[in-house]
MIVO-598690 format. One record per residue (C-alpha): residue number from 1; x negated, y negated, z negated. Coordinates in nm, 3 decimals, m for minus. Layout:
REM residues N
resi / x / y / z
NUM / X / Y / Z
...
This chain:
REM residues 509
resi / x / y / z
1 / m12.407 / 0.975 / 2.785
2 / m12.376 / 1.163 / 2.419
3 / m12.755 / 1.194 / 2.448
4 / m12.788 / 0.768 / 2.531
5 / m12.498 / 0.757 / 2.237
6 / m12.719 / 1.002 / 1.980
7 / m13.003 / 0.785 / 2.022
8 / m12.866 / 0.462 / 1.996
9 / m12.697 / 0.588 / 1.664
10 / m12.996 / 0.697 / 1.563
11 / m13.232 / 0.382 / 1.624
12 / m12.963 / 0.155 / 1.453
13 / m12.975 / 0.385 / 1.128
14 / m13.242 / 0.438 / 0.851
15 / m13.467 / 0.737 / 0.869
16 / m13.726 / 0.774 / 0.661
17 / m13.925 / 0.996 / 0.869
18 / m13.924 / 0.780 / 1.164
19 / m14.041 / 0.382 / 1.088
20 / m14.063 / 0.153 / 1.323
21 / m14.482 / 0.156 / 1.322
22 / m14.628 / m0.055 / 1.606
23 / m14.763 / 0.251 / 1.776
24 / m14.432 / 0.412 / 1.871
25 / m14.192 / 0.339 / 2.163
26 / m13.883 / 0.274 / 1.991
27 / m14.076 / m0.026 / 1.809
28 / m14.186 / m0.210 / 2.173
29 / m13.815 / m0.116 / 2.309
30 / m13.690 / m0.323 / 1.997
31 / m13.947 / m0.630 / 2.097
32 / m13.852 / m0.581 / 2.423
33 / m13.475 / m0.653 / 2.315
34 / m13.605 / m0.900 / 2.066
35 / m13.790 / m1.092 / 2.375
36 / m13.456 / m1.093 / 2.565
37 / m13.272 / m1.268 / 2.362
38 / m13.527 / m1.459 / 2.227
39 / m13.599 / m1.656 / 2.536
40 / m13.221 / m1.771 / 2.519
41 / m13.322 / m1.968 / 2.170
42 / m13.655 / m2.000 / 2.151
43 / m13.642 / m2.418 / 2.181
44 / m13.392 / m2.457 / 1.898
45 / m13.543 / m2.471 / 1.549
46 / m13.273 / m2.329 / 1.339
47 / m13.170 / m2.086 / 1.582
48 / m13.522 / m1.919 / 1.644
49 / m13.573 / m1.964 / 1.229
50 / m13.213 / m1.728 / 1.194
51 / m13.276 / m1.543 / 1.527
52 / m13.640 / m1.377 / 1.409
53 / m13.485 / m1.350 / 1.047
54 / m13.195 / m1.109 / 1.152
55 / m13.457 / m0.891 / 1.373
56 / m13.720 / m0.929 / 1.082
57 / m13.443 / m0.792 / 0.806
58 / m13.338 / m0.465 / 1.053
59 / m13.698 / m0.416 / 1.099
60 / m13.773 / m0.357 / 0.718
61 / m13.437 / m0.190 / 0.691
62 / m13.607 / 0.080 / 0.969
63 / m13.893 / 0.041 / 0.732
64 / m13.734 / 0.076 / 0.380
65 / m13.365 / 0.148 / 0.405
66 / m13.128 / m0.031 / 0.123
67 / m13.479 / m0.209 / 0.017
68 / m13.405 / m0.440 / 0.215
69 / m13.188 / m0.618 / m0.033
70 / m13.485 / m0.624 / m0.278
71 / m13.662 / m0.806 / m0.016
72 / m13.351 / m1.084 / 0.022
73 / m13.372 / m1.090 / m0.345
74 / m13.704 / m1.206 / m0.360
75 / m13.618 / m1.447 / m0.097
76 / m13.331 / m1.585 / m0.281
77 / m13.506 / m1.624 / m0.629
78 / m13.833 / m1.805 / m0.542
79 / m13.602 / m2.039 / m0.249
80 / m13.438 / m2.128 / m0.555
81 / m13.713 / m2.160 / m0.777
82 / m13.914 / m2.381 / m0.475
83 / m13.642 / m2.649 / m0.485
84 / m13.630 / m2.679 / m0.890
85 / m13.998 / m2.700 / m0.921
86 / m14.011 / m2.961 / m0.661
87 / m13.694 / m3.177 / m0.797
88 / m13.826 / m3.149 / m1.156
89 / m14.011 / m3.441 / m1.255
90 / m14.120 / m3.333 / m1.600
91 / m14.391 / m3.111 / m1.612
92 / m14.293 / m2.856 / m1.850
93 / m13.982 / m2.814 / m1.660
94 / m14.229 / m2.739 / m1.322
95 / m14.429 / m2.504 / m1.596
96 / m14.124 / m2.307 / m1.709
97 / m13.937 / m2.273 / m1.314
98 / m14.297 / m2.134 / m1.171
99 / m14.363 / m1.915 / m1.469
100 / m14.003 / m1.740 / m1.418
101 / m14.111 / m1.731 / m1.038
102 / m14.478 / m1.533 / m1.125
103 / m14.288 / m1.313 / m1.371
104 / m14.003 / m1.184 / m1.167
105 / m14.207 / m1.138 / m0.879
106 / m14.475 / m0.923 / m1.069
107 / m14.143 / m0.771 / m1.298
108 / m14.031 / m0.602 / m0.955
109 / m14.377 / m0.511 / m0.830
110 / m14.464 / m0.376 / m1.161
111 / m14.148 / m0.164 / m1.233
112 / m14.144 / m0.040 / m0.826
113 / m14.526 / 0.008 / m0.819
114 / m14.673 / 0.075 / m1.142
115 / m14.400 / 0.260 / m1.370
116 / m14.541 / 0.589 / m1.262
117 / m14.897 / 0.463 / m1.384
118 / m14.774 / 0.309 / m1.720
119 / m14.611 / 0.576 / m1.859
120 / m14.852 / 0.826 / m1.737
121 / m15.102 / 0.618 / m1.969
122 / m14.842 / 0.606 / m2.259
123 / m14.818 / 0.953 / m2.307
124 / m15.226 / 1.038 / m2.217
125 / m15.259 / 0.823 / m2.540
126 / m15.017 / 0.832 / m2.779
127 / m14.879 / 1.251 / m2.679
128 / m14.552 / 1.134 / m2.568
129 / m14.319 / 1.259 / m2.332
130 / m14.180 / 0.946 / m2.166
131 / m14.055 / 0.938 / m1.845
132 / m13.954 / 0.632 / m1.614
133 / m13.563 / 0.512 / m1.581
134 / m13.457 / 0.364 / m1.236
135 / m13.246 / 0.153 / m1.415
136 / m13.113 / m0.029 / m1.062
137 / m13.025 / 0.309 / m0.909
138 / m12.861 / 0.360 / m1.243
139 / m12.659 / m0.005 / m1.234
140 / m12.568 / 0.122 / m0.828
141 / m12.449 / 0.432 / m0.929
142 / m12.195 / 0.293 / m1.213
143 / m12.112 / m0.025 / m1.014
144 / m12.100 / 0.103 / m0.647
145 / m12.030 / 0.489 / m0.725
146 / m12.397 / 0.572 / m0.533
147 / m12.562 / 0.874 / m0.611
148 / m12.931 / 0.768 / m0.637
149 / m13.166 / 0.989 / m0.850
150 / m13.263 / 0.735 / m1.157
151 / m13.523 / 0.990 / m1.224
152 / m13.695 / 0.811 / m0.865
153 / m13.840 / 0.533 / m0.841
154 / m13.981 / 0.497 / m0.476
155 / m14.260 / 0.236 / m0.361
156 / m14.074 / m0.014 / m0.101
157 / m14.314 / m0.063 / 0.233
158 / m14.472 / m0.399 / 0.213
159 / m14.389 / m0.500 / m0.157
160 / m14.781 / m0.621 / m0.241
161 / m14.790 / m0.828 / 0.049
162 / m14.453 / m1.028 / 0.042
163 / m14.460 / m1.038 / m0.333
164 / m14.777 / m1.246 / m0.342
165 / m14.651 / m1.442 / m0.023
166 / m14.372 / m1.592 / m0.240
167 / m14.585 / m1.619 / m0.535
168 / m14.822 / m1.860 / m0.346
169 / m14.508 / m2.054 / m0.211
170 / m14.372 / m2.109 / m0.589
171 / m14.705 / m2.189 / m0.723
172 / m14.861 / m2.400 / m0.427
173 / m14.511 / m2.626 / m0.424
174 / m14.598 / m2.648 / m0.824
175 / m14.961 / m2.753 / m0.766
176 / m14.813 / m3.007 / m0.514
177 / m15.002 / m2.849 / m0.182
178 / m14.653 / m2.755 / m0.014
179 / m14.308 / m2.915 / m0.020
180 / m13.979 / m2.679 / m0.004
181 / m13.841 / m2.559 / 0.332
182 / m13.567 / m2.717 / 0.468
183 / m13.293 / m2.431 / 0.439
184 / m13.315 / m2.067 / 0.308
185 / m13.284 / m1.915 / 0.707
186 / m13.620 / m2.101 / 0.722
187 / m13.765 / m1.976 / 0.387
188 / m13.609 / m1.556 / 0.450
189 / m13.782 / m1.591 / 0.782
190 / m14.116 / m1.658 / 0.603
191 / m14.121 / m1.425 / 0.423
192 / m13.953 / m1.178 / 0.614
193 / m14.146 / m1.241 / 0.949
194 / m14.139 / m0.890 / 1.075
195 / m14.472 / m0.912 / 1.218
196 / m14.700 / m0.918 / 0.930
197 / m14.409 / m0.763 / 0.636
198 / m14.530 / m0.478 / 0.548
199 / m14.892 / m0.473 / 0.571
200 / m15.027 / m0.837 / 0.586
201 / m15.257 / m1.056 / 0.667
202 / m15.077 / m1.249 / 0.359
203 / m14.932 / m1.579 / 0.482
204 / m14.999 / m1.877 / 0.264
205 / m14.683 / m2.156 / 0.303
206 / m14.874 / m2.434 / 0.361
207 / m15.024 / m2.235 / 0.655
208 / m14.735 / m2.100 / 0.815
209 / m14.392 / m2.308 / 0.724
210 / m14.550 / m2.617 / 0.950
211 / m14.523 / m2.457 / 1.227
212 / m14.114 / m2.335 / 1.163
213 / m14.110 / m2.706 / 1.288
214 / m14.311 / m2.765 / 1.596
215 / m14.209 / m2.667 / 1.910
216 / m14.253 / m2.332 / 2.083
217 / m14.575 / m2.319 / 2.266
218 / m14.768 / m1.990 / 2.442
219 / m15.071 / m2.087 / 2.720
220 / m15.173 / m1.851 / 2.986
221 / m15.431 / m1.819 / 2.763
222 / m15.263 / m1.749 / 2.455
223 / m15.083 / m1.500 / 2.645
224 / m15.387 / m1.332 / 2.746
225 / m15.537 / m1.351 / 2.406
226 / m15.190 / m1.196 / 2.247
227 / m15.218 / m0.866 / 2.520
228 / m15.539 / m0.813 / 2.442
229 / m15.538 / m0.857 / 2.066
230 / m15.245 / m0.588 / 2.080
231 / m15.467 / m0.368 / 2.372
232 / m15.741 / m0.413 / 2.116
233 / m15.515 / m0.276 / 1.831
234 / m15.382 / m0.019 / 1.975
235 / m15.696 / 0.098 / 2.069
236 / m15.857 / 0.055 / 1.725
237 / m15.564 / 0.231 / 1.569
238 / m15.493 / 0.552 / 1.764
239 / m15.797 / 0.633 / 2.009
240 / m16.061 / 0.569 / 1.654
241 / m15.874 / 0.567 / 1.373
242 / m15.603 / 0.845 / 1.403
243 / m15.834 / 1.063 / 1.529
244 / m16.101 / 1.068 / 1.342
245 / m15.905 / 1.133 / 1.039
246 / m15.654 / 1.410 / 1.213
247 / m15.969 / 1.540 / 1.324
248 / m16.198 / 1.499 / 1.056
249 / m16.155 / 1.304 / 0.755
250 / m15.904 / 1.443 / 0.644
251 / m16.012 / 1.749 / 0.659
252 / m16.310 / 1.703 / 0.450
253 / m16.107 / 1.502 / 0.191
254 / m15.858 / 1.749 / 0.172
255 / m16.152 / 1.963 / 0.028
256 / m16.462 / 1.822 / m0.050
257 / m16.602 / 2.189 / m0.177
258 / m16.546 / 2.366 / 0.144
259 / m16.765 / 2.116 / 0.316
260 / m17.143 / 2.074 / 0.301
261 / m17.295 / 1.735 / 0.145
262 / m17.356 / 1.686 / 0.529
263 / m17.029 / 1.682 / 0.640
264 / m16.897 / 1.512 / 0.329
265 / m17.147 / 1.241 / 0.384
266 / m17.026 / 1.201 / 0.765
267 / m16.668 / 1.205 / 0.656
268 / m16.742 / 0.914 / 0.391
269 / m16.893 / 0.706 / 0.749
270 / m16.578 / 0.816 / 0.927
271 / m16.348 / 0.668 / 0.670
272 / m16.542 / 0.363 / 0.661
273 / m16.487 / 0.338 / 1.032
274 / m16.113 / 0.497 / 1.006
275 / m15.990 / 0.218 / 0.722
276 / m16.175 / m0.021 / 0.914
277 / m16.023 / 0.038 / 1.262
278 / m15.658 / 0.132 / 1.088
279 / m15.638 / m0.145 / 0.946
280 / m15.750 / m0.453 / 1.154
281 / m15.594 / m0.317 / 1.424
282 / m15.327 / m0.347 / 1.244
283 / m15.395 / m0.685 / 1.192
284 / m15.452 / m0.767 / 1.558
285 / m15.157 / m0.624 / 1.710
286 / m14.958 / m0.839 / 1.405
287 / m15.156 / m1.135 / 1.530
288 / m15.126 / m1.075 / 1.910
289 / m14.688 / m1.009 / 1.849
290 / m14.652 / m1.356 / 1.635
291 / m14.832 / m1.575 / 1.850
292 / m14.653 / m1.402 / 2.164
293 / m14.343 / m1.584 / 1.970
294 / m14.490 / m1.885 / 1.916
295 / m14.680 / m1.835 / 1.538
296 / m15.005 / m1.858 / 1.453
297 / m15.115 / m1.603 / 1.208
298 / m15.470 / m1.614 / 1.014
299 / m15.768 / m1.415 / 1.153
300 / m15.777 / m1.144 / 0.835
301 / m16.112 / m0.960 / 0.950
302 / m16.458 / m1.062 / 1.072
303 / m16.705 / m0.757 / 1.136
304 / m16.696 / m0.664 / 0.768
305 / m17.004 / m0.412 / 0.814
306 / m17.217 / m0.658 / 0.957
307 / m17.211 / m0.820 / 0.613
308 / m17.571 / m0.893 / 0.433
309 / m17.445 / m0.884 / 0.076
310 / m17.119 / m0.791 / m0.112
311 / m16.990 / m1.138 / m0.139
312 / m17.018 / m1.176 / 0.243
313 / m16.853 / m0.832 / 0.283
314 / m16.556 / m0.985 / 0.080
315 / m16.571 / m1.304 / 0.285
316 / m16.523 / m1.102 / 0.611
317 / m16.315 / m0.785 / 0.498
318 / m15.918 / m0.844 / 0.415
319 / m15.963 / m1.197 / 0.471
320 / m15.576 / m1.324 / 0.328
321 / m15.623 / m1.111 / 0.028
322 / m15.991 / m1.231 / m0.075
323 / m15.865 / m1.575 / m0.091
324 / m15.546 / m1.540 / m0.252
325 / m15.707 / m1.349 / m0.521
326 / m15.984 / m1.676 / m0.546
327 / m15.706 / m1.869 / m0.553
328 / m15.410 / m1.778 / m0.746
329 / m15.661 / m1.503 / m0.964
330 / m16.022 / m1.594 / m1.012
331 / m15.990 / m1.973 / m1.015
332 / m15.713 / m2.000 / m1.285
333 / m15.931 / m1.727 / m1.496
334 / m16.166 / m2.021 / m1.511
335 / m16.374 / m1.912 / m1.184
336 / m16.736 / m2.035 / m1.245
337 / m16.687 / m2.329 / m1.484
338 / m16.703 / m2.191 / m1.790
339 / m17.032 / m2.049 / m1.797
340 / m17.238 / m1.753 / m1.703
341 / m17.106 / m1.503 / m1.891
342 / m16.716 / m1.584 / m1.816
343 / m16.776 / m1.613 / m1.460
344 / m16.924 / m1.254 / m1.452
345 / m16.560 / m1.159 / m1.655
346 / m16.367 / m1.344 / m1.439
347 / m16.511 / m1.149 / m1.139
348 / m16.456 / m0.812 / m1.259
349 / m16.137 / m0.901 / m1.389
350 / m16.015 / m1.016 / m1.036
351 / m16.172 / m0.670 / m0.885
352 / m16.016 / m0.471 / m1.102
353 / m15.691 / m0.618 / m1.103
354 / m15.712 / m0.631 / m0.685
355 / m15.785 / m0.262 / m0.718
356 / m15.491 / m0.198 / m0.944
357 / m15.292 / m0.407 / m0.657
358 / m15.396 / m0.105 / m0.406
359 / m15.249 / 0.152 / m0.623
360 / m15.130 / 0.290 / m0.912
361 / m15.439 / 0.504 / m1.032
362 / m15.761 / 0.490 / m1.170
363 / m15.938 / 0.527 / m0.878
364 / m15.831 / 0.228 / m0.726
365 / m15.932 / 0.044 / m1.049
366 / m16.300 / 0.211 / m1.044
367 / m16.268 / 0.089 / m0.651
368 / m16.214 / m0.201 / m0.762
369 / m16.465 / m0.222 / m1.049
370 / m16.761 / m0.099 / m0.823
371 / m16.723 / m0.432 / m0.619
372 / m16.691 / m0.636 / m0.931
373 / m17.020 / m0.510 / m1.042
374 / m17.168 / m0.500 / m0.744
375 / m17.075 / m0.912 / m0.702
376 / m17.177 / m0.964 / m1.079
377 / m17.506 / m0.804 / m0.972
378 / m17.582 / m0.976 / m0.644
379 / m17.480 / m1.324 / m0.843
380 / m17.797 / m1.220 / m1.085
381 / m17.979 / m1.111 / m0.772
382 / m17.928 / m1.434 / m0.623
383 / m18.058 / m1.630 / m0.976
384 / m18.376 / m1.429 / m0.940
385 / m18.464 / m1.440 / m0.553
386 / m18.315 / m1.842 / m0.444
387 / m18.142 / m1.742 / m0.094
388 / m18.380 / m1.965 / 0.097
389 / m18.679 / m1.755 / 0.036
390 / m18.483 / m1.460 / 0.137
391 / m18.408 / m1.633 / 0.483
392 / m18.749 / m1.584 / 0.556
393 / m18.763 / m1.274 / 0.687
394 / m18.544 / m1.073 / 0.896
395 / m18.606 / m0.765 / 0.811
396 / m18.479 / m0.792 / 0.480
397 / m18.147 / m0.877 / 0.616
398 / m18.135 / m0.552 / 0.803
399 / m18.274 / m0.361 / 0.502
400 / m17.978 / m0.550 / 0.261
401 / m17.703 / m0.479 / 0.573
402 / m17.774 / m0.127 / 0.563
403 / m17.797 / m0.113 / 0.156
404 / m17.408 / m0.311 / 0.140
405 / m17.244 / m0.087 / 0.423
406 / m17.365 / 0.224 / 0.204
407 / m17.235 / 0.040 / m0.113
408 / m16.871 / m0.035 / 0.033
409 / m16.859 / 0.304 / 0.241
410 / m16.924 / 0.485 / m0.094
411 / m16.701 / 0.290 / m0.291
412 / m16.423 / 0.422 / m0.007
413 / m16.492 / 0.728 / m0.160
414 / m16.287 / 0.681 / m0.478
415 / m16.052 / 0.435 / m0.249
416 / m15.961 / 0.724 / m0.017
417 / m15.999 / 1.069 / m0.208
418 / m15.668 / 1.255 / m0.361
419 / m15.734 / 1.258 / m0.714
420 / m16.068 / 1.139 / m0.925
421 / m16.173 / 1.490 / m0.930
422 / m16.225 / 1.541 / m0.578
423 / m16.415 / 1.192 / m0.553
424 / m16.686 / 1.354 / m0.778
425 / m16.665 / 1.664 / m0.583
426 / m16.729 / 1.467 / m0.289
427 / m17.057 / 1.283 / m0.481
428 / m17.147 / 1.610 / m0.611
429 / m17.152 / 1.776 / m0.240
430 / m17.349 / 1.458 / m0.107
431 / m17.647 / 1.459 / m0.398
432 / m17.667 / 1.790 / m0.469
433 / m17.569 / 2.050 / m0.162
434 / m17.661 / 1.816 / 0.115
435 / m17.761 / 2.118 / 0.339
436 / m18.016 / 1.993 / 0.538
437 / m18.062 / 2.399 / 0.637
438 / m17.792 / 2.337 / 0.891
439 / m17.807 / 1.996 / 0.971
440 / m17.832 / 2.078 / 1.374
441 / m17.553 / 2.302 / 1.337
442 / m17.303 / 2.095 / 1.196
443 / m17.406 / 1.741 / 1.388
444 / m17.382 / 2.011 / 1.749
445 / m16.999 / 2.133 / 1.631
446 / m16.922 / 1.765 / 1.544
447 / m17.070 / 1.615 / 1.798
448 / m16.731 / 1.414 / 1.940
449 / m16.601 / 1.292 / 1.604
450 / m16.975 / 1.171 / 1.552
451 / m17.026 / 0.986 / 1.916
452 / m16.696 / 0.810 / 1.807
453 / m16.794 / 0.695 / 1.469
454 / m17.127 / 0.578 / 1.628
455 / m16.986 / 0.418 / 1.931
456 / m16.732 / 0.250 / 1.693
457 / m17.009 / 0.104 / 1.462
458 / m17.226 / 0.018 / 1.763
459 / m16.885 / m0.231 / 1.931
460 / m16.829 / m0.351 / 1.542
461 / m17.191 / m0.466 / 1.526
462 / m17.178 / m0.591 / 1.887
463 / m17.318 / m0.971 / 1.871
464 / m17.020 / m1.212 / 1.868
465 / m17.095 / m1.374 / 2.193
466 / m17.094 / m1.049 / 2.366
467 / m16.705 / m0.957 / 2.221
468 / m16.597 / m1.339 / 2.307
469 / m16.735 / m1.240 / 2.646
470 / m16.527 / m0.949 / 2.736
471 / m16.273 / m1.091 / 2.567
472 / m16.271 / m1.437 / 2.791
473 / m16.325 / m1.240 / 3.099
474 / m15.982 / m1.042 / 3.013
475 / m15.813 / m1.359 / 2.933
476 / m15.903 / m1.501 / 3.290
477 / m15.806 / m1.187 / 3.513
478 / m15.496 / m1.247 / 3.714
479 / m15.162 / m1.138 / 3.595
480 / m15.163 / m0.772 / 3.805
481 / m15.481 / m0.711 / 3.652
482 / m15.389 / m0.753 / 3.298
483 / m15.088 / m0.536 / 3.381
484 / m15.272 / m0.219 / 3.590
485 / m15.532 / m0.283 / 3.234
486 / m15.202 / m0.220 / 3.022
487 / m15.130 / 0.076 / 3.248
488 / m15.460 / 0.226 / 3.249
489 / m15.475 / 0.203 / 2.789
490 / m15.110 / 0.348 / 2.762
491 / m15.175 / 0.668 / 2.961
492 / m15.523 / 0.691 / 2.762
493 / m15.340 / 0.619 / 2.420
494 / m15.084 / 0.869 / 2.512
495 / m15.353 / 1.128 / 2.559
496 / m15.474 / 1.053 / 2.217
497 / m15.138 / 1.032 / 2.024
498 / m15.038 / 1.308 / 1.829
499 / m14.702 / 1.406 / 1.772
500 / m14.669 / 1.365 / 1.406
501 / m14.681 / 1.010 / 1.288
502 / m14.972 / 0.834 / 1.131
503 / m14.853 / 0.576 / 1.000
504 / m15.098 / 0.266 / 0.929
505 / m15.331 / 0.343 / 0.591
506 / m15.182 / m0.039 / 0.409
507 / m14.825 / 0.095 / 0.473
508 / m14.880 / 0.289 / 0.128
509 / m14.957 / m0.058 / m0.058
C-alpha cells in the first residue's frame, strides 16, 4: 500500500524529469481516468467545457509546473480583451484593445523565449556584460517569500503554440471572423485543450470554439479512425523516430568530425525522416485523443516529402503554422499586393521571423532564411517557366521532388545541429570527406538504421489511395480485431522503447 501511496503522490506532483508525453503509461492511465468520468458529463455543454479544462490545466502543470498560471494568464487577458474588442463600436477603440492583446502575448513569449538571445546580441555588439533579470521570479520571491533563481529564466512547454492560438482569437474577433465565447470555462478550455497544448497543430477560434456548442458525437467509424490515428502515432514516434535518433542521429550530430561525409549525409536523411515521423505522429495521436472526446482537430501534415516545389512543401509540412503565418504575418506585411519586390521581402521576412519562432538562435533564423530564399527563388522560377508547360512532363516532377526533399533535408541541417559550428562541420564532412573508399563498409554496419529510413520514405511516398486503403480496412475490422491489433503494437512498441525519455522534438518550442 506505501508503494500504491508513493506513486499516487508522485503522479499528482510536478517533476520535471517525468512529463506526461503521450508515449508513457502514466499519460493513458490519466485518459483512462479522464474517460471515466468523462462519460458521466459528456452531454452537458458547460460541464464537459469545465470538465476537460480542469484535466487540461493538471496536464500542463505535469508539463510545466507553476507555469501553469502563465498559461491562465494568457487566458484571462485575451478573454478579456475578446469581449472589449467585440463591444467597442469605435474603431480605434477595437485598434488599441487588439494591439494590447498582440503585445502582451509576444511581451511574455519574448521575455520567456528570447531574453537569452537578446542580450547575447547586446553584448556581441556593443562589449557589454548584460545579463537577463527574471523579474517575475523576483516579484514571487518578495511577494510570496519563493526562492526562484532570477538569474533563470526557463522556456514554458507549449508557449509558441498557445501564444499564437490567442493571438488569432483577439485578432480574428477584431477582423470580425469570430464572435467571443460565451464564458471564460469555454475560452481556458480552448486554449488549454490538453490535447494539442504543448506542441500544436495551432487551433484557429473560428475552427474550434463552434464545436464547444454542438453536441457530443463519435461513429464507429470515428472511433476506428481515432485508434488508428493514435496506433499510427505511436508507431511513427517510437518504432522510427526514437530510434533512429538514439541510434543514429544523434550520434552523428553529436559530432559531425568523427563521422565520414557518408554517414553525415545518411544522418541528415535520418533526421529528415526522424522530425518528420516525431512530429506528425505527434500530431496524429493529438488528433486521434480530441476527436475520441468529441473535437475535431485540423489535419497539420500531408506527405511533406512528396512535395514538387518549396511552396508545396510549405503547403503540406506544419500545416496550422504555414497558415497562421499567411495570415496573421505575410498578409498584413502587404503579402503580394504591393509589388514584386515587396512580396519577395515580405516572404523572407515571414521565414525568418517563423524561424526565430523555433528558437532562440541563429540557426533557426538561417533555417528559416534558406526557405525564404528558396520560395523567393521558385516565385522567379515560376515567372520564367509558366507552370502549365512544366505539367507536361513527368519526369520533371520527379527530377524537382528529389531536388526540394534535398533542399528541406539540408536546411534540417542548421534546424537540428548543436551550435552553427557543427552545421558547417556537418557541410564540410558531406562536400569534402564524403569517403566513398568505404562506402560498403559503412552502408553493411548500418544496414538496420538504413532499411528503416528507406522503408519509412517508401510508406511516406506510398500513393494516397493505397494509405486510405489500409486505413479503411482497419476502420471496418470488428471490435476484437482492433483490440488483439492494439495488443500486437504495444508489445512491439515496448520492445522498441527505451528507458530514458524522448520526449517529442516540438516540446522544445
Amino acid at each position: 500500500m506505501s508503494n500504491l501511496g508513493a506513486y499516487i503522490g508522485q503522479f499528482f506532483t510536478y517533476n520535471e524529469t517525468r512529463p506526461l508525453l503521450f508515449t508513457e503509461g502514466s499519460f493513458w492511465i490519466f485518459f483512462s481516468i479522464l474517460l471515466l468520468g468523462y462519460s458521466l458529463v459528456y452531454k452537458k455543454g458547460f460541464g464537459r467545457s469545465l470538465y476537460l479544462l480542469l484535466f487540461s490545466l493538471f496536464f500542463y502543470y505535469k508539463s510545466s509546473g507553476l507555469y501553469f498560471v502563465l498559461l491562465i494568464f494568457s487566458t484571462v487577458c485575451d478573454y478579456v480583451l475578446g469581449l472589449y474588442i467585440h463591444k467597442s463600436t469605435e474603431r480605434w477603440k477595437r485598434k488599441m484593445y487588439v494591439t494590447i492583446s498582440v503585445f502582451i502575448n509576444l511581451f511574455v513569449l519574448s521575455f520567456f523565449k528570447y531574453s537569452y538571445f537578446f542580450t547575447n546580441c547586446i553584448n556581441s555588439l556593443f562589449q557589454t556584460n548584460l545579463k537577463p533579470f527574471n523579474f517575475l521570479a523576483h516579484l514571487s520571491n518578495a511577494i510570496a517569500g519563493t526562492h526562484f533563481d532570477i538569474t533563470s529564466i526557463l522556456l514554458p512547454v507549449g508557449i509558441s503554440f498557445f501564444t499564437f492560438q490567442t493571438i488569432s482569437y483577439t485578432v480574428d474577433i477584431y477582423r470580425g471572423k469570430v464572435k467571443p465565447v460565451k464564458n471564460i470555462v469555454d475560452f481556458g478550455f480552448y486554449v488549454s485543450f490538453f490535447p494539442q497544448l504543448v506542441a500544436g497543430p495551432i487551433v484557429r477560434a473560428s475552427e474550434f470554439i463552434p464545436q464547444l456548442y454542438k453536441k457530443f458525437s463519435l461513429t464507429k467509424r470515428e472511433f476506428g479512425h481515432a485508434l488508428f490515428l493514435i496506433l499510427n502515432g505511436l508507431i511513427k514516434k517510437i518504432i522510427i523516430s526514437d530510434y533512429i535518433s538514439i541510434n543514429f542521429v544523434d550520434r552523428v550530430f553529436g559530432s559531425p568530425l568523427s563521422y565520414s561525409g557518408l554517414e553525415n549525409l545518411m544522418a541528415t536523411y535520418g533526421y529528415s525522416m526522424q522530425i518528420y515521423c516525431d512530429f506528425s505522429g505527434y500530431t496524429d495521436i493529438a488528433i486521434g485523443i480530441a476527436l475520441l472526446v468529441g473535437f475535431r482537430l485540423p489535419i497539420n501534415f500531408n506527405s511533406p516529402y512528396k512535395a514538387v516545389n518549396i511552396t508545396d512543401f510549405w503547403r503540406r509540412w506544419h500545416i496550422s503554422l504555414s497558415s497562421w503565418l499567411r495570415d496573421y504575418l505575410y498578409i498584413p506585411l502587404g503579402g503580394n499586393r504591393k509589388g514584386k519586390t515587396r512580396t519577395y521581402i515580405n516572404l523572407m521576412l515571414t521565414m525568418l521571423l517563423g524561424g526565430l519562432w523555433h528558437g532562440a538562435s541563429t540557426r533557426f533564423i538561417i533555417w528559416g532564411g534558406i526557405h525564404g530564399l528558396s520560395l523567393v527563388i521558385h516565385k522567379l522560377w515560376r515567372k520564367a517557366f509558366p507552370k502549365n508547360k512544366w505539367r507536361a512532363y513527368r519526369w520533371k516532377h520527379i527530377v524537382s521532388g528529389i531536388f526540394t526533399f534535398h533542399i528541406v533535408s539540408f536546411a534540417w541541417i542548421f534546424f537540428r545541429a548543436e551550435t552553427t559550428s557543427k552545421a558547417m562541420d556537418m557541410y564540410g564532412q558531406i562536400t569534402s570527406r564524403f569517403g566513398w573508399q568505404s562506402f560498403g563498409t559503412v552502408i553493411t554496419s548500418y544496414a538496420p538504421i538504413l532499411l528503416l529510413i528507406l522503408g519509412a520514405l517508401a510508406i511516406h511516398l506510398l500513393p494516397v489511395r493505397w494509405k486510405e486503403a489500409y486505413r479503411g480496412l482497419f476502420i471496418k475490422t470488428p471490435l476484437w480485431v482492433k483490440i488483439v491489433i492494439t495488443i500486437m503494437v504495444a508489445i512491439v512498441i515496448m520492445q522498441f522503447k527505451t528507458a530514458d525519455i524522448q520526449p517529442f522534438i516540438y516540446f522544445r518550442f
